[in-house]
N, CA, C and O atoms as a MOPAC input file, in Angstrom:
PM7 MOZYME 1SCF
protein

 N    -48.87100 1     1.35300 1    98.07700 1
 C    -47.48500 1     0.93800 1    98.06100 1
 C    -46.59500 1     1.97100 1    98.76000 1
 O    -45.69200 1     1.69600 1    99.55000 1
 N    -47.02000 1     3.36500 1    98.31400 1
 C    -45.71700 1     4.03900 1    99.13900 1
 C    -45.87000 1     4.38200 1   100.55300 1
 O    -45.07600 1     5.04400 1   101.22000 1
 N    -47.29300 1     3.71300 1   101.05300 1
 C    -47.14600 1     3.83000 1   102.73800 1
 C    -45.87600 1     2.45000 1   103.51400 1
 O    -45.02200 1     2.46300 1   104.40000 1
 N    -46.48100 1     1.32700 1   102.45700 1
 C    -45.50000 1     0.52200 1   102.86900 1
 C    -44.05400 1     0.88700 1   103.34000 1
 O    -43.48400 1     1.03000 1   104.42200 1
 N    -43.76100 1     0.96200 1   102.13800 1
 C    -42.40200 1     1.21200 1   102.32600 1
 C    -41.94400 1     2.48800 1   103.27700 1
 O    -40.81400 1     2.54100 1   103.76200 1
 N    -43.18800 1     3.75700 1   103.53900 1
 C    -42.92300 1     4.22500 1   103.95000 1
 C    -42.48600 1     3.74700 1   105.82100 1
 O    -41.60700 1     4.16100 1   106.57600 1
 N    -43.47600 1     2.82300 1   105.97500 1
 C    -43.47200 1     2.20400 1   107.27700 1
 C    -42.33600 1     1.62000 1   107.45900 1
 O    -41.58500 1     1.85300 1   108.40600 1
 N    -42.08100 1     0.60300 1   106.31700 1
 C    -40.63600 1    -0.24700 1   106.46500 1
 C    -39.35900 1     1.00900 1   106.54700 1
 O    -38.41900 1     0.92100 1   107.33600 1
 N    -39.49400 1     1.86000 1   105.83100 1
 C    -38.04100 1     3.01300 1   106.15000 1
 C    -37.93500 1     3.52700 1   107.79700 1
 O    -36.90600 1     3.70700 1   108.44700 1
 N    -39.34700 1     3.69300 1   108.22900 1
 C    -39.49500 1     4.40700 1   109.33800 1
 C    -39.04200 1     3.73400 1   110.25800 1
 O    -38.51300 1     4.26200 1   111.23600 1
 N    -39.18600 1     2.23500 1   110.09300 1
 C    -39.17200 1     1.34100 1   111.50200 1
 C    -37.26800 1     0.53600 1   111.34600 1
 O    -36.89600 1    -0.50800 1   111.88100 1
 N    -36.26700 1     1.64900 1   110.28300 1
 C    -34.75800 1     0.68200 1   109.99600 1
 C    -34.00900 1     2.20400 1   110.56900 1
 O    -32.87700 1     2.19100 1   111.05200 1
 N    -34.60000 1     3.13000 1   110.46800 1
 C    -33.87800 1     4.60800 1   110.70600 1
 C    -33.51800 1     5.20800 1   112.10600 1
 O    -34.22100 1     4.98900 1   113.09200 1
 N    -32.34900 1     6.00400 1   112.14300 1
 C    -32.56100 1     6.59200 1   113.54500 1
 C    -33.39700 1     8.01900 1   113.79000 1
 O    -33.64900 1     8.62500 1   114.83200 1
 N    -33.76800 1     8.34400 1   112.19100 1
 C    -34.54300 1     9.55600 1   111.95900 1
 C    -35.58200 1     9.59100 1   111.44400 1
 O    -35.82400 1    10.38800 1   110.53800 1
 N    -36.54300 1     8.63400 1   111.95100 1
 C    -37.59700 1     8.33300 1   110.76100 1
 C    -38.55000 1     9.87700 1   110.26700 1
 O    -39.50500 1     9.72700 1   109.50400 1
 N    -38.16500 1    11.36700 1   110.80000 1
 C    -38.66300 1    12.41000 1   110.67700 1
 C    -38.47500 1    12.62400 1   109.15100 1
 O    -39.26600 1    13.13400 1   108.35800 1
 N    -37.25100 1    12.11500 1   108.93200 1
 C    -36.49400 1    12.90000 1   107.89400 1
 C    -36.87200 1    12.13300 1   106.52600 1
 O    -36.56200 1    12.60600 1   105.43300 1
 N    -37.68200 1    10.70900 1   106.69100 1
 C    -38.10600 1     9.99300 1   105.40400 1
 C    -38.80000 1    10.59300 1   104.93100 1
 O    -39.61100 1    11.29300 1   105.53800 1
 N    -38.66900 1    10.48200 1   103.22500 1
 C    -39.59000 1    10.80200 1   102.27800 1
 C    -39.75800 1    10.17600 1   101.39500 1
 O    -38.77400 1     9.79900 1   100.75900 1
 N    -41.10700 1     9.79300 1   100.97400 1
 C    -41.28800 1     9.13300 1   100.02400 1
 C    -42.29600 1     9.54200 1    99.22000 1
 O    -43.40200 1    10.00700 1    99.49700 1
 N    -41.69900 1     9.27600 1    98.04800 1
 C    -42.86700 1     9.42000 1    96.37900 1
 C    -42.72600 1     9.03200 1    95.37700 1
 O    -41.69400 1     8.70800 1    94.78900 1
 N    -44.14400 1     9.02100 1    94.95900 1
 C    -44.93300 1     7.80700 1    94.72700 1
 C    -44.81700 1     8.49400 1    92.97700 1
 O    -45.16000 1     9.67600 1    93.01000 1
 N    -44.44200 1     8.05100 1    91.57800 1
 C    -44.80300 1     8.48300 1    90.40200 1
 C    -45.41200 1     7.53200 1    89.53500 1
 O    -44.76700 1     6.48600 1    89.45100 1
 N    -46.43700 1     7.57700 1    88.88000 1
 C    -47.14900 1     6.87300 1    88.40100 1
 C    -46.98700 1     7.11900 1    86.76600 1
 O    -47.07600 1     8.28800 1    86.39000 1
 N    -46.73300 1     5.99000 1    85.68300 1
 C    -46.28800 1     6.07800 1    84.36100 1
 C    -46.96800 1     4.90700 1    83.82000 1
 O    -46.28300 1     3.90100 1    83.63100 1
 N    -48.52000 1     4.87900 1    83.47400 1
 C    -49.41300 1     3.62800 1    83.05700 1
 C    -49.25600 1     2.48900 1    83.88900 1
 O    -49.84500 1     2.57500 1    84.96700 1
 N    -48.80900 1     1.75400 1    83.74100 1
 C    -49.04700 1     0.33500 1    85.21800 1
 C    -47.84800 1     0.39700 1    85.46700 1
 O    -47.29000 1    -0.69600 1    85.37000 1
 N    -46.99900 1     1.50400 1    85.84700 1
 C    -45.63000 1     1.20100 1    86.51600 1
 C    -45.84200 1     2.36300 1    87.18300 1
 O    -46.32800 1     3.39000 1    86.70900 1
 N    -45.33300 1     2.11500 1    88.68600 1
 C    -45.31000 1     2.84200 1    89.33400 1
 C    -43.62100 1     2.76600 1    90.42900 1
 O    -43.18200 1     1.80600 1    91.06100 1
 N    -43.15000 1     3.90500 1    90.30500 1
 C    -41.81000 1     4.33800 1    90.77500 1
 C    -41.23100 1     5.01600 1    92.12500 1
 O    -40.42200 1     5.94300 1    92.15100 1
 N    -41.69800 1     4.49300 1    93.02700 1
 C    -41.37300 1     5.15300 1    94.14600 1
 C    -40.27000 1     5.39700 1    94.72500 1
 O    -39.68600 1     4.43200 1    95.21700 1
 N    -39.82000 1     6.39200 1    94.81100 1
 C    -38.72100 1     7.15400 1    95.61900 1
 C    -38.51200 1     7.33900 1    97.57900 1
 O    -39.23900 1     7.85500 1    98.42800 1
 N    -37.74900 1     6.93800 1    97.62400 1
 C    -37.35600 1     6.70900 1    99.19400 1
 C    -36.03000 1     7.48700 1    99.47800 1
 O    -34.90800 1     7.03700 1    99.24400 1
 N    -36.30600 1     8.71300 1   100.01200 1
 C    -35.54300 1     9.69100 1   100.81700 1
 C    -34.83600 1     9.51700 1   101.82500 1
 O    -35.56100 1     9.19200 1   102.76500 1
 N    -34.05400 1     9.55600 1   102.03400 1
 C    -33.58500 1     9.33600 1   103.99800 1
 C    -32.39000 1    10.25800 1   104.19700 1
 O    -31.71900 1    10.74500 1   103.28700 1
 N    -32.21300 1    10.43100 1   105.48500 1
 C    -31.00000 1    10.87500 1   106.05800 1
 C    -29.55500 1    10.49500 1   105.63800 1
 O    -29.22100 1     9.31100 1   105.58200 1
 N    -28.68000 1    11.52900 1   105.33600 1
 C    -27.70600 1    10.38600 1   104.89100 1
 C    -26.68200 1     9.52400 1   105.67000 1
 O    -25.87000 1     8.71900 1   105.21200 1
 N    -26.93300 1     9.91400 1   107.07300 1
 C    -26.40000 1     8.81400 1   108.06300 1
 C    -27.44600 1     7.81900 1   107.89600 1
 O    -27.01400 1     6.87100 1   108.55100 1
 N    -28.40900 1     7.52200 1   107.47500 1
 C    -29.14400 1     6.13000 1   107.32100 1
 C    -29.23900 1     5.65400 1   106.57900 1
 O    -30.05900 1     4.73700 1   106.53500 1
 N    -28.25300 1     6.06600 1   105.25100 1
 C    -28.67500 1     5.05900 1   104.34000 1
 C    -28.26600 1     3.91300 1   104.04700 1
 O    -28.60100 1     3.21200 1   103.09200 1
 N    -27.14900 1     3.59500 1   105.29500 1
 C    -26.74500 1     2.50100 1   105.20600 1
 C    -27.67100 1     1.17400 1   105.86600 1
 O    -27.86400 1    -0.00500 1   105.57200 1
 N    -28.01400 1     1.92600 1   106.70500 1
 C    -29.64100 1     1.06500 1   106.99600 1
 C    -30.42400 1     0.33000 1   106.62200 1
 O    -30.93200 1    -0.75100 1   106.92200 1
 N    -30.49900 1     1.78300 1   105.21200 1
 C    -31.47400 1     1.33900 1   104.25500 1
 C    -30.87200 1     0.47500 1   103.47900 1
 O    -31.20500 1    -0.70900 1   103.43300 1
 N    -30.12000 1     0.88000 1   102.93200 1
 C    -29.37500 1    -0.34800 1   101.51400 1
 C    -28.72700 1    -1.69600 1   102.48500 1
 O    -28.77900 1    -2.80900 1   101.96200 1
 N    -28.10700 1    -1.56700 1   103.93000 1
 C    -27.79400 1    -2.81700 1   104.17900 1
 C    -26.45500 1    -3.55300 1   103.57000 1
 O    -25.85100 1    -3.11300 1   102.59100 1
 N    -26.11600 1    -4.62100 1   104.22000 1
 C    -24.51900 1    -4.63500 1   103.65100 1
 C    -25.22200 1    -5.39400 1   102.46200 1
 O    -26.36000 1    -5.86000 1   102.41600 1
 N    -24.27000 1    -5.38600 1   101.56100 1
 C    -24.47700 1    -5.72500 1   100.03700 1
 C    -25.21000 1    -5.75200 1    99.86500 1
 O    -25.50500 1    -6.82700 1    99.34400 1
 N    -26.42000 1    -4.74600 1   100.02900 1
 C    -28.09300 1    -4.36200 1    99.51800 1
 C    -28.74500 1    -5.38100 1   100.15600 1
 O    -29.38600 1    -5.65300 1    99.14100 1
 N    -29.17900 1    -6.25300 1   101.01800 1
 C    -29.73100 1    -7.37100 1   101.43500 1
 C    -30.92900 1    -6.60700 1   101.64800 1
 O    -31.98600 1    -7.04400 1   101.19200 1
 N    -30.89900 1    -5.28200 1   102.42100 1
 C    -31.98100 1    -4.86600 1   102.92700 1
 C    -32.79100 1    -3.97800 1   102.23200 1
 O    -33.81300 1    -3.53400 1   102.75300 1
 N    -32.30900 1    -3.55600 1   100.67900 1
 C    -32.84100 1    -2.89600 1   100.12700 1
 C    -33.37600 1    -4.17300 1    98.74300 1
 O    -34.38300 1    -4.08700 1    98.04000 1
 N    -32.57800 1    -4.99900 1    98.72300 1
 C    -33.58900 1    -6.48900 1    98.33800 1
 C    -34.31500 1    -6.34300 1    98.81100 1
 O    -35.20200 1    -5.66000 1    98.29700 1
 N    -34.45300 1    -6.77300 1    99.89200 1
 C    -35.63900 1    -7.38600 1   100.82600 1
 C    -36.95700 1    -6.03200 1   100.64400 1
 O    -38.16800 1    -6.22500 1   100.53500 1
 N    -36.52700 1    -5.23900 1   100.65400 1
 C    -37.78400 1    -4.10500 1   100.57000 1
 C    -38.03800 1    -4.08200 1    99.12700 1
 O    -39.11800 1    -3.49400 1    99.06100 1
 N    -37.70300 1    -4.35800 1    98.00300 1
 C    -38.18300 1    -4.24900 1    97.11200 1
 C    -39.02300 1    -5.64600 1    96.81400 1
 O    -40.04300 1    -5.61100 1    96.12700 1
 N    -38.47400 1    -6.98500 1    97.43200 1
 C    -39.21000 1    -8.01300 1    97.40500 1
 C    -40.75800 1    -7.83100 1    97.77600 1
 O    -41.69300 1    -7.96200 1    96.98600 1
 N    -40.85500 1    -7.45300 1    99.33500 1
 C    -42.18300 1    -7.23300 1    99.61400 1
 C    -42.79700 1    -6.23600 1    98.69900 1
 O    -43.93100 1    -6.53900 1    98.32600 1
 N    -42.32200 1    -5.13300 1    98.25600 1
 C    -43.59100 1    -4.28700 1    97.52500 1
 C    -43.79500 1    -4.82000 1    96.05300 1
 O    -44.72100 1    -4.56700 1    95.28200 1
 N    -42.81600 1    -5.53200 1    95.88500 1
 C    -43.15900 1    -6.76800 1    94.21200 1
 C    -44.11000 1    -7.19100 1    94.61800 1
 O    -45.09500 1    -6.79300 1    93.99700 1
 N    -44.46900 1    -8.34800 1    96.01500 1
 C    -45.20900 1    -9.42100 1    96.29800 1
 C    -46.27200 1    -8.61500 1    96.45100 1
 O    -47.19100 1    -8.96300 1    95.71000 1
 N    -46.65200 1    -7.16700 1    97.47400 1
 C    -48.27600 1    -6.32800 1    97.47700 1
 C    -48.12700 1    -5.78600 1    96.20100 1
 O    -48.97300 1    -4.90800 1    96.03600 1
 N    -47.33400 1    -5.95600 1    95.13100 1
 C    -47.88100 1    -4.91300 1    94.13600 1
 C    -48.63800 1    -6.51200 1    93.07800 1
 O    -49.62900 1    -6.37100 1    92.36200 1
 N    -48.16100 1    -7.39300 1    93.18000 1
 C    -48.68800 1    -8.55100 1    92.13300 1
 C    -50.34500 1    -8.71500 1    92.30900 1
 O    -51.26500 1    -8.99100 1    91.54000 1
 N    -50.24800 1    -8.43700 1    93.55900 1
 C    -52.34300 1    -8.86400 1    93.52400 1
 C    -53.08900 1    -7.64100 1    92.51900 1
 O    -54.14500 1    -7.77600 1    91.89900 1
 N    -52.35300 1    -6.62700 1    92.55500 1
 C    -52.85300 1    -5.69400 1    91.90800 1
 C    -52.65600 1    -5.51000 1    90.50100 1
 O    -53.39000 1    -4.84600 1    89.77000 1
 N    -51.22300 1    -6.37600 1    90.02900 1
 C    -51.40600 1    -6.49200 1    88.41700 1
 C    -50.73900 1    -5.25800 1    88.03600 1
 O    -51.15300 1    -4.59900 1    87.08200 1
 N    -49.28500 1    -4.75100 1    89.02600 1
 C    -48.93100 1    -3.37500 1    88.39700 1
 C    -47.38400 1    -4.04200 1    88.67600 1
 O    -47.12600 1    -5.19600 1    89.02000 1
 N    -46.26100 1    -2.69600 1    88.35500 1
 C    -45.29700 1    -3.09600 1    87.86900 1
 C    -44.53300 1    -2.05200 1    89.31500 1
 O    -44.61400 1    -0.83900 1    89.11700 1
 N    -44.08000 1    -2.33500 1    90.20200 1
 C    -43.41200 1    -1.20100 1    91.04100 1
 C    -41.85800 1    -1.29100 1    90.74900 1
 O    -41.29500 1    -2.19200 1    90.12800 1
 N    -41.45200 1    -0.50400 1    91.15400 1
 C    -39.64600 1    -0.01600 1    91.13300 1
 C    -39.43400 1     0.94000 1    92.48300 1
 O    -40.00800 1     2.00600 1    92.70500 1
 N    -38.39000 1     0.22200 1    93.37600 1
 C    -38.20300 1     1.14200 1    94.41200 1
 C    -36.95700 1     1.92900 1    94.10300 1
 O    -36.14200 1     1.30200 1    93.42600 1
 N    -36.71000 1     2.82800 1    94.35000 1
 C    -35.52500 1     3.64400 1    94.11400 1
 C    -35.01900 1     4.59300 1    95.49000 1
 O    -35.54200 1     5.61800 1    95.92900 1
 N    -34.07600 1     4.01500 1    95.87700 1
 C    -33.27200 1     4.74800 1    97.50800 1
 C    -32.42400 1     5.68500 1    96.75900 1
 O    -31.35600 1     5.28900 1    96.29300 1
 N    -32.93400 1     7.25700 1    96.56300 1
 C    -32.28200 1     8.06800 1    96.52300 1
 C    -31.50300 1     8.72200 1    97.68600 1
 O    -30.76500 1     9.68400 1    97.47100 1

């Protein structure tokens, strides 16, 4: 999961150097943290979060085959 998203941050940024992401694991929930530049985080979150929906949609949909619980968090 946190390459995903790592890919999806990399490919919305004008700095994809500066992403970071991590990954914390708490029994079947897992919490990943997404870093960025702070000129990009509008990127990331998108006007009225559409785009930070949308990224949490897809890692719901790869995390369901697996039967775990993810949470993205754009710090």
């Amino acid at each position: 999961m946190k390459e995903l998203v790592e890919v999806i941050a990399k490919a919305l940024v004008d700095n994809p150097d500066e992403v970071v992401v991590t990954e914390k694991t708490e029994g079947r929930n897992i919490v990943i943290e997404l870093h960025v530049a702070s000129s990009d985080m509008g990127k990331v979150i998108g006007k009225q979060g559409r785009i930070a929906k949308a990224i949490r949609s897809v890692v719901k949909a790869a995390s369901s085959k697996e039967d775990l619980r993810v949470d993205v968090e754009i710090v």
